[in-house]
C-alpha positions in Angstrom: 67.4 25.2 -51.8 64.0 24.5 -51.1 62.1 26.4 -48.3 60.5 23.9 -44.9 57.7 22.7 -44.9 57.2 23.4 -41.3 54.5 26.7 -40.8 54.8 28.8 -38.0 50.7 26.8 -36.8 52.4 23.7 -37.5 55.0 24.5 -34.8 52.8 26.0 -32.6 50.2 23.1 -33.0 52.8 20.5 -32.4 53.9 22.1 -29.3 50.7 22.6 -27.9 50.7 18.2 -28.0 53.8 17.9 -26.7 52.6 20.0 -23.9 49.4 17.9 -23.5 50.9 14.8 -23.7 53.8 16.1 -20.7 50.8 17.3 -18.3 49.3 13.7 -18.9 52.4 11.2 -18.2 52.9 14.2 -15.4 49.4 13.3 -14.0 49.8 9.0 -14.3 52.7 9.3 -12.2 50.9 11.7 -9.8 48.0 9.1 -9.4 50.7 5.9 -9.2 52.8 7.6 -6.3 49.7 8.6 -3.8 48.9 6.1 -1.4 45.6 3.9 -2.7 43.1 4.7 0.1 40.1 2.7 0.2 38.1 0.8 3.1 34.5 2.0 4.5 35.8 5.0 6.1 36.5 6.8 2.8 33.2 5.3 1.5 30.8 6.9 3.9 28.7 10.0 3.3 26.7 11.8 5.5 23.8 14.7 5.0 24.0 18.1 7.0 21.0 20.7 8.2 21.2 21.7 4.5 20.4 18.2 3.1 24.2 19.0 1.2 25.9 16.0 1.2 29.4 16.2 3.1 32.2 13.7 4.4 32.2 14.9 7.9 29.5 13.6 10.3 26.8 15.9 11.8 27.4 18.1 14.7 24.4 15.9 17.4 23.8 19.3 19.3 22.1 20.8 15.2 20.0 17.3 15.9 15.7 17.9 15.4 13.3 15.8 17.2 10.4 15.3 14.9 7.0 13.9 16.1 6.2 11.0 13.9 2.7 11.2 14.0 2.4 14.7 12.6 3.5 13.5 9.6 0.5 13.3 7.2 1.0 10.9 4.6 -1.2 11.8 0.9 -3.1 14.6 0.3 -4.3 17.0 2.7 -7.9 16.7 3.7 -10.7 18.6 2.7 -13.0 20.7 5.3 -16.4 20.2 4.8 -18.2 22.6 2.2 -21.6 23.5 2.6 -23.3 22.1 -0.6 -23.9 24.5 -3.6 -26.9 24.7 -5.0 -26.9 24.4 -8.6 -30.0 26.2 -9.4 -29.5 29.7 -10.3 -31.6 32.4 -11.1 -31.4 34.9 -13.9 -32.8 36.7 -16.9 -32.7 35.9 -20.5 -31.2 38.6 -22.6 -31.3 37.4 -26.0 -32.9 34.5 -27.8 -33.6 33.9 -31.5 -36.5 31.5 -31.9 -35.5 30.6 -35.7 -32.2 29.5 -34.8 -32.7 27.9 -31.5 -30.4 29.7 -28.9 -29.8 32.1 -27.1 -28.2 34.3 -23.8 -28.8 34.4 -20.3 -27.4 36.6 -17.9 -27.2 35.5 -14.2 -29.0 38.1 -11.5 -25.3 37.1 -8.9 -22.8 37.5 -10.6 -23.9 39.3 -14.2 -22.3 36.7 -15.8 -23.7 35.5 -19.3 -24.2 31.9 -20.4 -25.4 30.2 -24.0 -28.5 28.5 -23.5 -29.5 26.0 -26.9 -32.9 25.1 -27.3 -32.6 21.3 -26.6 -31.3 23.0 -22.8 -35.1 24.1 -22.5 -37.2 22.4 -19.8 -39.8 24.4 -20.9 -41.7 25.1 -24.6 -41.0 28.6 -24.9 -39.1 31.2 -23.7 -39.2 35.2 -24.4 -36.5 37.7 -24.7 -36.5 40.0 -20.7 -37.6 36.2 -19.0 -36.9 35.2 -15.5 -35.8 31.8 -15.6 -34.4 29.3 -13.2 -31.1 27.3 -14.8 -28.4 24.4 -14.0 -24.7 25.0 -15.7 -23.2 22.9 -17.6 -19.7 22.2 -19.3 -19.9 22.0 -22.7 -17.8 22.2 -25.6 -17.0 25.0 -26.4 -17.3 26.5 -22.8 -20.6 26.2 -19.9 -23.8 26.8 -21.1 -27.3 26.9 -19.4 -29.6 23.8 -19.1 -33.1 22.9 -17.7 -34.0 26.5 -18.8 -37.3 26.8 -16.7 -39.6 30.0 -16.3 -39.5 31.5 -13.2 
């Protein structure tokens, strides 16, 4: 005689569907006996302190008062800055004539900035220079424009 064809998975697979399908039909007729409960009551939904939304109203004693005219609507505004001036002062730390550019480090701050020749307001400029400049942004960072002698 021949042996079944029926594995020990197949079993268990097929009763894991029989299962599944039970819990299902068990759940249709769980939905079809409650009571269908609809009107506006059931529809309503209502925010707490939390700004969680919850299906019971809010308690009025929790209730904040809130001045509408505080409210600022946009961006906040700006005090008034004093004005910058854009001319700084500093001294020029490199330059290579053939090539046309050059550094200048800023007396303030000791910061250094790339100074081209087309940036210079004047003919000629010298390595240890006091000069007066304007920054720019440019690409590949700011660099120092209207280059005068101080």
């Amino acid at each position: 005689m021949a042996k079944s064809q029926e594995t020990f998975n197949k079993k268990e697979k097929e009763k894991k569907r029989a299962k599944k399908r039970l819990e299902k039909q068990q759940k249709r007729a769980e939905r079809k006996a409650a009571p269908k409960v609809s009107g506006f009551e059931n529809m309503i939904a209502y925010v707490d302190e939390n700004g969680q939304l919850t299906d019971t109203p809010p308690d009025p004693s929790k209730k904040i008062v809130i001045d509408v005219a505080s409210i600022e609507i946009g961006a906040t505004k700006r005090e008034e800055e004093e004005p910058v001036d854009p001319v700084h002062k500093g001294k020029i730390e490199f330059f290579n004539d053939s090539k046309g550019y050059g550094f200048i480090r800023e007396n303030d701050t000791n910061e250094k900035y790339f100074v081209h020749v087309n940036g210079l307001a004047c003919d000629g400029v010298a390595e240890g220079d006091k000069v007066s400049f304007e920054l720019e942004q440019g690409m590949k960072g700011i660099n120092a424009v209207k280059v005068m002698k101080v």
